[in-house]
C-alpha positions in Angstrom: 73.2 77.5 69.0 76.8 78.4 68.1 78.9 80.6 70.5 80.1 83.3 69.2 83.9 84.7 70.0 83.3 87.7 71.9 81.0 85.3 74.2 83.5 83.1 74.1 85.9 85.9 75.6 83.2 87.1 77.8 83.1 83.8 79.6 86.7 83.2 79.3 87.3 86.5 81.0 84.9 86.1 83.4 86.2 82.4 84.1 89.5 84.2 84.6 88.4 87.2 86.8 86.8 84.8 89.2 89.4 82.3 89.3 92.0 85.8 90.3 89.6 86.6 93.1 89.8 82.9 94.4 93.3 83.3 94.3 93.9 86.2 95.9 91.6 85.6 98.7 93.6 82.1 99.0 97.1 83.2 98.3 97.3 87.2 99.0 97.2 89.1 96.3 101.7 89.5 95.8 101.7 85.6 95.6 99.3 85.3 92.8 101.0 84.4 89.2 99.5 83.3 85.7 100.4 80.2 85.9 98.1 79.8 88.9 95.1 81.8 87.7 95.2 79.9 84.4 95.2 76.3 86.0 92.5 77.2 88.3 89.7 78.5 85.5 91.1 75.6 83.4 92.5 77.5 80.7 96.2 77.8 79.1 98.0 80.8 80.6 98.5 82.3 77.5 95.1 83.3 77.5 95.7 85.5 80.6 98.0 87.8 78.5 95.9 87.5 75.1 92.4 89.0 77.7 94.8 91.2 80.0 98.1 93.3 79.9 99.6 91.7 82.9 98.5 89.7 85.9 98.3 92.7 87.9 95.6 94.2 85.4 93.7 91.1 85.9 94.0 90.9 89.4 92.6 95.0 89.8 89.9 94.3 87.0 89.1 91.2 89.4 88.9 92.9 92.6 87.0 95.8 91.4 84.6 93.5 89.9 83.8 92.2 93.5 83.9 95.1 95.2 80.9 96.7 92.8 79.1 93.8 92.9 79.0 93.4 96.8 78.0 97.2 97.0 75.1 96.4 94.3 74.0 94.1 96.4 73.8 95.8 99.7 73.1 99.4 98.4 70.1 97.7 96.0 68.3 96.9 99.3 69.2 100.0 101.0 68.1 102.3 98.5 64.7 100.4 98.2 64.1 101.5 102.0 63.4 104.5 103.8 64.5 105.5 107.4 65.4 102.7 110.0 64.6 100.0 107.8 67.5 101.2 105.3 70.1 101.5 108.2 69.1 97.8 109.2 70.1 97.0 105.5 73.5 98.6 106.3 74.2 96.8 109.9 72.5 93.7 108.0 75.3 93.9 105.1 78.2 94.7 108.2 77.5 91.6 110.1 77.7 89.4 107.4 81.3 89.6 106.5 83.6 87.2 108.1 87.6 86.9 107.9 87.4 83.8 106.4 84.8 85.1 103.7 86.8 85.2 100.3 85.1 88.1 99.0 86.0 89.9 102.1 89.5 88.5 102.1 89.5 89.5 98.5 88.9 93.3 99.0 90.7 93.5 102.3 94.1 92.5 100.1 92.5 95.0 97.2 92.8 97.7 99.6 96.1 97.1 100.6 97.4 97.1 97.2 96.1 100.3 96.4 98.8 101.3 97.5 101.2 100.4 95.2 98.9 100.1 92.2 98.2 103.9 90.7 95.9 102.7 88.4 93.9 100.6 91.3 93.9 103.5 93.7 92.3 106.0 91.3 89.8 103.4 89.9 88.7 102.6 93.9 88.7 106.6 94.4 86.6 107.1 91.3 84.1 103.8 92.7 83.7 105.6 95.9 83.2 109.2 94.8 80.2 107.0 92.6 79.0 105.1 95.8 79.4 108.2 98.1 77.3 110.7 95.1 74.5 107.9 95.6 74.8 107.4 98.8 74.4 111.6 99.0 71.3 111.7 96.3 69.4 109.0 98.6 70.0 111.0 101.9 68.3 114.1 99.9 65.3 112.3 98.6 65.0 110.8 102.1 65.0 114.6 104.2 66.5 112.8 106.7 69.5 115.0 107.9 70.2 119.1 106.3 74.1 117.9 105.1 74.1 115.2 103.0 76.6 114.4 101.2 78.7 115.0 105.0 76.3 112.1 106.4 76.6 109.9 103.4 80.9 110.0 103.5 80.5 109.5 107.4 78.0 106.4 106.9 80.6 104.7 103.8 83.4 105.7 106.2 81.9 104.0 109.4 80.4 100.4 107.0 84.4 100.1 106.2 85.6 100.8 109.1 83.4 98.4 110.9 83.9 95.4 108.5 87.5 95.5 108.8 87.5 96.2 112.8 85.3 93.4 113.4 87.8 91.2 110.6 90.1 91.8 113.1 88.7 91.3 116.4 85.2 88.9 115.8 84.4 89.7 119.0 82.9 93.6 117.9 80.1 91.3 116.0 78.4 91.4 119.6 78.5 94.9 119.9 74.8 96.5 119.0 76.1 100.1 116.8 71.9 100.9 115.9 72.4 103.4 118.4 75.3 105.4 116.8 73.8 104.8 113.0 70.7 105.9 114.2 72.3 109.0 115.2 74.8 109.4 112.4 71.8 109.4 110.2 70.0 111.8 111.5 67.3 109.5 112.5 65.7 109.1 116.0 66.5 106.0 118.9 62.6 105.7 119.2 61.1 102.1 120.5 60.0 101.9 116.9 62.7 102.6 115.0 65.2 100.5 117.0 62.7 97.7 117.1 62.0 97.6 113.5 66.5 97.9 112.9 66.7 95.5 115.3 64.5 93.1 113.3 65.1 93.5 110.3 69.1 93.1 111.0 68.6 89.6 112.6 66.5 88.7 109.2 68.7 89.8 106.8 71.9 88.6 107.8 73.6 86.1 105.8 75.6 83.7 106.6 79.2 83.5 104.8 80.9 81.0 107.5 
């Protein structure tokens, strides 16, 4: 079968947008050029301007990329689950992120170029405006607490807060915050409920080391 050429800019894009997160994660994201992006997805670098208006472009289209897939991922899970259970998805996705994980790495330099980059600080404003509406809608199906969209801003506040605490001191990855979800939530510290976050955190934490 013959590949067409907008599949053939798909992949080339994607090929390019992957090879940018590598980079920035490697390099921080001021050092990256297209002369390094190109040679690392194996293409000329021409083709970074012909897909792209500038590096920078690619390296926001890039970095947004990751940061809505790794909230897909975690929030797919959470939303799935009810009570305790989705909280325990939450501390789950917290304790997997390490400071040598690229993808963290990745978003930790995304943030700090927001910054500088208008058009990066009011895509990220617009993605967490999306991820704090959801976040709201799934507190309100749940009944869990009477002001949701407050406890849905303090819960995205507190999962970004805690990632990048715990980048910078690893020794926070000991420290046991059910307790405090639990409570943020508007859920109860019963034997049950911390047993079942308890478990379900040790299960569904992955490993990026």
């Amino acid at each position: 079968m013959m590949v067409t050429a907008a599949e053939q800019g798909k992949e080339t894009r994607a090929r390019l947008m992957a090879a940018a997160t590598d980079s920035i994660a490697e390099f921080g994201w001021g050092a990256v050029t297209t002369r390094m992006v190109a040679e690392r997805a194996g293409l000329r670098p021409g083709l970074v301007h012909y897909h792209f208006h500038s590096v920078t472009d690619l390296l926001i289209d890039a970095s947004l990329q990751v940061a809505r897939t790794e909230y897909a991922n975690v929030m797919t899970g959470v939303f799935a689950a009810s009570g305790p259970a989705a909280m325990a998805q939450i501390l789950a996705a917290i304790g997997s992120y390490t400071a040598t994980d690229p993808t963290t790495v990745a978003m930790s330099e995304m943030m700090l170029a927001a910054t500088r980059h208008e058009r990066l600080r009011d895509e990220l404003r617009r993605f967490v405006v999306e991820a704090r509406t959801a976040l709201t809608d799934w507190f309100r199906d749940q009944r869990l607490v009477t002001d949701p969209e407050a406890t849905a801003t303090v819960v995205l506040a507190l999962i970004d807060g805690l990632i990048m605490h715990r980048l910078i001191d690893p020794a926070l990855r000991s420290v046991d915050v059910t307790g405090p979800l639990l409570r943020a939530t508007g859920l109860t510290e019963s034997g049950t409920s911390e047993g079942n976050c308890d478990a379900h955190t040790s299960a569904g934490k992955r490993n990026r080391d």
